[in-house]
C-alpha positions in Angstrom: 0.0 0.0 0.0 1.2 3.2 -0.8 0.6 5.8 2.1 3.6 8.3 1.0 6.4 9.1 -2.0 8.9 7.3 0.5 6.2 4.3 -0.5 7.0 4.4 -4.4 9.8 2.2 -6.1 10.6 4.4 -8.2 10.9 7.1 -5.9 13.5 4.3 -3.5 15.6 3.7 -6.5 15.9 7.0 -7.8 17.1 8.5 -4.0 18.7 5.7 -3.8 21.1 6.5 -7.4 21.3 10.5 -6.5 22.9 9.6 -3.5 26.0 7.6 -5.5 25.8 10.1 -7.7 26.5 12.7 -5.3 29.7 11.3 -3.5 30.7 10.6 -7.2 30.5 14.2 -7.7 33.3 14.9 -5.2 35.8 12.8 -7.4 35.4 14.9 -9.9 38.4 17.5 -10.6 37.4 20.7 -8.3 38.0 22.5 -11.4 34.7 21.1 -12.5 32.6 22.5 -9.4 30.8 24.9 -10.9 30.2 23.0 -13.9 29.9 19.3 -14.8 29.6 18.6 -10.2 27.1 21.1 -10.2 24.6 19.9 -13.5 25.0 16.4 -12.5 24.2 16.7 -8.5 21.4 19.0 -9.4 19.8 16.9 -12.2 20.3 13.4 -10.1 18.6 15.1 -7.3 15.4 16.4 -9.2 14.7 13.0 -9.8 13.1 12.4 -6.5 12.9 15.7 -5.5 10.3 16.1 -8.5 8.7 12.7 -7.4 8.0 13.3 -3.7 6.6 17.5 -4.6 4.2 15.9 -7.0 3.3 13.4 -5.0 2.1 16.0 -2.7 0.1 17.4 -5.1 -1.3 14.1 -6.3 -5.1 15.3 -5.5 -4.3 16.8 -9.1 -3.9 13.9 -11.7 -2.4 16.4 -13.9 0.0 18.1 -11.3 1.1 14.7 -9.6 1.8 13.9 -14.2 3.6 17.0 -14.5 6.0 16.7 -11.8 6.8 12.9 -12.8 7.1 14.5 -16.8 10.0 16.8 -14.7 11.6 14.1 -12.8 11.7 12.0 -16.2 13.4 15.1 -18.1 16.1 14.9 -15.4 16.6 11.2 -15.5 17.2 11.5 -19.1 19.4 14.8 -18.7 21.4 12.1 -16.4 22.1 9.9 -19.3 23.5 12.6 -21.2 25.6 13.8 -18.3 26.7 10.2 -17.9 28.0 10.2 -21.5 29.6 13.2 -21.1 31.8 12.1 -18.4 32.6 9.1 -19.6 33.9 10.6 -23.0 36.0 13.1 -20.9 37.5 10.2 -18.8 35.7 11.1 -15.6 33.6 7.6 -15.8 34.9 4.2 -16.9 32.8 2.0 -19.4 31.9 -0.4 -16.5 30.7 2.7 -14.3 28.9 4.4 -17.7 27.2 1.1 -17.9 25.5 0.4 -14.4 24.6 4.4 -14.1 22.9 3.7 -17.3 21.1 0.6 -16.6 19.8 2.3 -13.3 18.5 5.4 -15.1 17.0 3.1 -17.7 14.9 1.2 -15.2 14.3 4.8 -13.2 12.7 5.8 -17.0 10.7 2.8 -17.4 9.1 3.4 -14.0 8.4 6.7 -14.5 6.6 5.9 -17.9 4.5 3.2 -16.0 3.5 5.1 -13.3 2.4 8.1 -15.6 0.8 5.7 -17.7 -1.2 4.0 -14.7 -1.5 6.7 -12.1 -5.5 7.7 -12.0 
């Protein structure tokens, strides 16, 4: 039963993935703080961060959808930013890989549960 956003998968997996992504920020060169650290803890946040605020809205069908539209933006902004740092050596292929497989599943569940949320 779902009671709370602390409730939905998608919303476990995608806190979950922002926090990695976040203390793999802070290997990062410092050089990149204001840039590439910055855009990637930002957009790894929103994921859940767009999740549980639309959540709170759900009484809206269309609120609770456009929040989860957001929080699918930012998971595919992630893949790009994922991409990006592998191609400038800050990612290996093996780390590119399991980032990516997470952020794929994140997707699917977001399509789902805009799909099936009434």
């Amino acid at each position: 039963m779902i009671t709370n956003y602390e409730d939905l998968s998608v919303y476990q997996k995608s806190y979950s993935l922002s926090v990695r992504i976040y203390k793999l920020s802070r290997t990062l060169p410092k050089h990149e703080t204001y840039g590439i650290i910055s855009q990637i803890s930002r957009a790894a946040l929103s994921i859940p961060l767009n999740i549980a605020e639309g959540y709170g809205k759900r009484d809206s069908v269309a609120e609770f959808k456009r929040f989860l539209h957001m929080a699918k933006g930012s998971c595919d902004e992630m893949k790009v930013l994922i991409d990006f740092c592998t191609d400038v050596g800050y990612f290996d292929e093996k780390l590119k890989a399991e980032l990516k497989i997470g952020y794929d599943e994140i997707g699917k569940m977001l399509h789902g549960l805009l799909k099936n949320w009434q």
